[in-house]
C-alpha distance (Angstrom), angle and dihedral (degrees) to the residues before:
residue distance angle dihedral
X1 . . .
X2 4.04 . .
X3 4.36 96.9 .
X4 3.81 111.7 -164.0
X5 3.73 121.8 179.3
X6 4.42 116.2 -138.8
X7 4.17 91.7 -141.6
X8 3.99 98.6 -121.2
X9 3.88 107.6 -159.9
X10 3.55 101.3 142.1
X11 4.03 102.3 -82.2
X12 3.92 130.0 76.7
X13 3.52 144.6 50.6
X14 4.01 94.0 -66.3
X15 4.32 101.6 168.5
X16 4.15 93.1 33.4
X17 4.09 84.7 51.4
X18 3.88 95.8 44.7
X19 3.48 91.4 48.8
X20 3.60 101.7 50.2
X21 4.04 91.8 41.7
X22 4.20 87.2 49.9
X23 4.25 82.5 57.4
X24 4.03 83.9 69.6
X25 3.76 91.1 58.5
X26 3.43 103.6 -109.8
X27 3.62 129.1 132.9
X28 4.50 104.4 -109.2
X29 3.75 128.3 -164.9
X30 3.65 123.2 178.9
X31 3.75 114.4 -150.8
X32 3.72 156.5 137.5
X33 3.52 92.2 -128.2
X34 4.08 109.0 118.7
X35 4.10 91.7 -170.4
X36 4.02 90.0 60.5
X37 3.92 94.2 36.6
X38 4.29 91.0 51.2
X39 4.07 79.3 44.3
X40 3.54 105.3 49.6
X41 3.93 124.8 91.8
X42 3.83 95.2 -122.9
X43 4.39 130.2 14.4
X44 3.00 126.5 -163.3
X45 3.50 131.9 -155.8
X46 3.49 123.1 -158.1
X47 3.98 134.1 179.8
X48 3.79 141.8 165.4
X49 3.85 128.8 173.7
X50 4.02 119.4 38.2
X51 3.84 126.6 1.1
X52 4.38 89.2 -136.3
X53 4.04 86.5 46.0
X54 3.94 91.7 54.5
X55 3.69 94.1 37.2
X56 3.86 89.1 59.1
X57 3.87 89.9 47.1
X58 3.87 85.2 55.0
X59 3.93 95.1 45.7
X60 3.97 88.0 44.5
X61 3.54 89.4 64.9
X62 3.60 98.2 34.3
X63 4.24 88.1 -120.7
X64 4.08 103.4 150.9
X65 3.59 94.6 70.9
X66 3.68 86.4 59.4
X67 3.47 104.3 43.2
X68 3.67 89.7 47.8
X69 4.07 93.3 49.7
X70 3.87 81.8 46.8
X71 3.81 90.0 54.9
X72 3.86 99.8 42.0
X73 4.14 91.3 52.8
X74 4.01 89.6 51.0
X75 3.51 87.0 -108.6
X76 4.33 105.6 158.4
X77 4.03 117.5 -108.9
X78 3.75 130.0 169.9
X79 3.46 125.3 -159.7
X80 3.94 119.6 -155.9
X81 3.85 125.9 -162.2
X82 3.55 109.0 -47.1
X83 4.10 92.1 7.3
X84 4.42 79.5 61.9
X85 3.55 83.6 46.8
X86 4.47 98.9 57.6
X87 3.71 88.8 41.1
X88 3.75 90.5 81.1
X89 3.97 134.9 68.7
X90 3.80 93.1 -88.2
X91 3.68 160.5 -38.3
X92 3.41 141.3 -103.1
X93 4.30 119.5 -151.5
X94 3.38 130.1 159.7
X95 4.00 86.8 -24.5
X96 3.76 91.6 -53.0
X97 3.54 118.5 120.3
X98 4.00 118.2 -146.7
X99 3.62 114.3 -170.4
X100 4.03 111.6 -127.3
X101 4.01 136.5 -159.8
X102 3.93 93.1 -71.4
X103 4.10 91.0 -135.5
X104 3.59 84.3 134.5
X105 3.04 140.6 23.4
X106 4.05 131.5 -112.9
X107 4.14 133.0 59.0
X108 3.49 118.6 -99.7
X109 3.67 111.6 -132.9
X110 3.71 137.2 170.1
X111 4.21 114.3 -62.2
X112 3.96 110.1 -109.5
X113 3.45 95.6 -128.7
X114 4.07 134.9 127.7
X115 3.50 95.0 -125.5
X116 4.00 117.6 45.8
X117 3.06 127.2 -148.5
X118 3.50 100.0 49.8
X119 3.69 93.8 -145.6
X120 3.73 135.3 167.1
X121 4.04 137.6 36.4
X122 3.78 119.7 -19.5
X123 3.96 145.1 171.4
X124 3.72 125.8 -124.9
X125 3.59 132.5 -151.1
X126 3.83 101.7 -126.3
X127 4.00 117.3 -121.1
X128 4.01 102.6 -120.0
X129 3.79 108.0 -100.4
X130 3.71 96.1 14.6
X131 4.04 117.2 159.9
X132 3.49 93.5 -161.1
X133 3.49 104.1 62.9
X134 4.08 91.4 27.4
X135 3.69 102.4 144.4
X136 3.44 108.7 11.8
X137 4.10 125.0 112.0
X138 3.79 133.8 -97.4
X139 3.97 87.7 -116.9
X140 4.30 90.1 52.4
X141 4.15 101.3 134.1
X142 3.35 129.4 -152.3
X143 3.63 146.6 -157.7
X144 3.56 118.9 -116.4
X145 4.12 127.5 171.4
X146 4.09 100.6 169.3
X147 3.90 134.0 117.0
X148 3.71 93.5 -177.6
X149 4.10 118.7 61.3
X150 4.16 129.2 158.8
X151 4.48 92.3 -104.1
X152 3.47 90.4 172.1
X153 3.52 93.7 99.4
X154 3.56 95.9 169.7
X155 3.31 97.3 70.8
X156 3.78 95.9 62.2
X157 4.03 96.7 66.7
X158 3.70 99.3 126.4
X159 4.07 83.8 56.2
X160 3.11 138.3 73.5
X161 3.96 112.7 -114.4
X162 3.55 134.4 -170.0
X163 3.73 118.5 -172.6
X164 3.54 151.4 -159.7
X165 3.85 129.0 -163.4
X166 3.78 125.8 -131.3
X167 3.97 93.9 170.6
X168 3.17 84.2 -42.5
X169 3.78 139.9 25.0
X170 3.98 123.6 -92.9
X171 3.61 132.6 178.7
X172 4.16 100.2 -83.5
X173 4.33 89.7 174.7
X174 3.05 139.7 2.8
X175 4.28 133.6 -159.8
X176 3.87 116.8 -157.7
X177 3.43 115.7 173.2
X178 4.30 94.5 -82.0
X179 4.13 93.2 -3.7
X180 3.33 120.4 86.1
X181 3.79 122.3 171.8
X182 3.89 131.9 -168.8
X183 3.92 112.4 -164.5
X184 4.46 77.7 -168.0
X185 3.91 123.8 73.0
X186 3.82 107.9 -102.4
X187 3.56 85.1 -173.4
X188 3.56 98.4 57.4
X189 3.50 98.3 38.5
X190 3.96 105.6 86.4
X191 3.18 116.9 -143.1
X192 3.36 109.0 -3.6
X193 3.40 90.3 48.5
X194 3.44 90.5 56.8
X195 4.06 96.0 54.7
X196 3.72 82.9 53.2
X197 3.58 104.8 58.1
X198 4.25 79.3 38.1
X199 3.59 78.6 66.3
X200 3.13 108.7 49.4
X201 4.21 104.9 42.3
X202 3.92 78.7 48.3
X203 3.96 90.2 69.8
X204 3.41 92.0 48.6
């Protein structure tokens, strides 16, 4: 059976991602344990709260080597909300930069928007060719709680990048060769969500 391993390093929604990975049919663990996340099919990386709070987390457990080795072999990892957010060079918070896992490129800095956080349901316009949202419609929402997002957009153009707009657009995925990143919650985005996370464990 399909194993993937829910990256536990002290920040994310751990049980609510398990569960909603384990509705693809795949056999989840959630651990610490670097030897069974470099060995499982899929990892995924979650995160909410600050960008230097889940950086730490990874460093405590010593977890960017791994993700990176993971990454270089072609080996699948997703990144949701702040776990996209530490896969690129760094992050912006409250004027503090953090450095992150440099797996892609760009800062993430605070959205320039009237009303932060941008949270609540959203539409994305769909990267052309993107696997993860293969299949689903133009009017797919989904659930977003961030204030922080990667907006410069041009940075990403070896990637594939879907986006949303809140006043202005910001990187909402992103598909890089085995990373993919979703600055949404799959897991709390019904359906849709669902299909997506379908998606992805299908390319594994």
């Amino acid at each position: 059976m399909t194993s993937v391993v829910v990256l536990d390093y002290g920040s994310g929604n751990l049980r609510s991602a398990e569960r909603a990975v384990s509705r693809t049919g795949v056999r989840v663990t959630v651990t610490s344990d670097l030897t069974a996340a470099a060995e499982a099919d899929g990892l995924v990386v979650p995160g909410v709260g600050a960008y230097a709070a889940c950086m730490a987390g990874i460093d405590e457990i010593d977890a960017g080597p791994m993700i990176a080795a993971r990454v270089a072999a072609g080996r699948p990892v997703l990144g949701i909300c702040v776990g996209m957010q530490i896969l690129f060079d760094a992050g912006v918070e409250h004027g503090v930069e953090t450095k992150g896992l440099g797996l892609l490129p760009g800062v993430v800095d605070r959205l320039s928007a009237e009303r932060i956080p941008h949270m609540g349901w959203n539409t994305v316009d769909v990267a052309e060719g993107s696997r993860l949202f293969d299949g689903l419609t133009p009017d797919a929402r989904f659930y977003f709680v961030h204030s922080y997002a990667a907006n410069d957009l041009e940075a990403l153009t070896t990637a594939k990048v879907t986006t949303a707009s809140h006043d202005r657009p910001f990187a909402a995925a992103v598909e890089l060769g085995p990373l993919s990143a979703a600055q949404f919650h799959p897991e709390k985005s019904g359906d849709a969500g669902f299909a997506l996370l379908r998606n992805w464990v299908a390319g594994l």
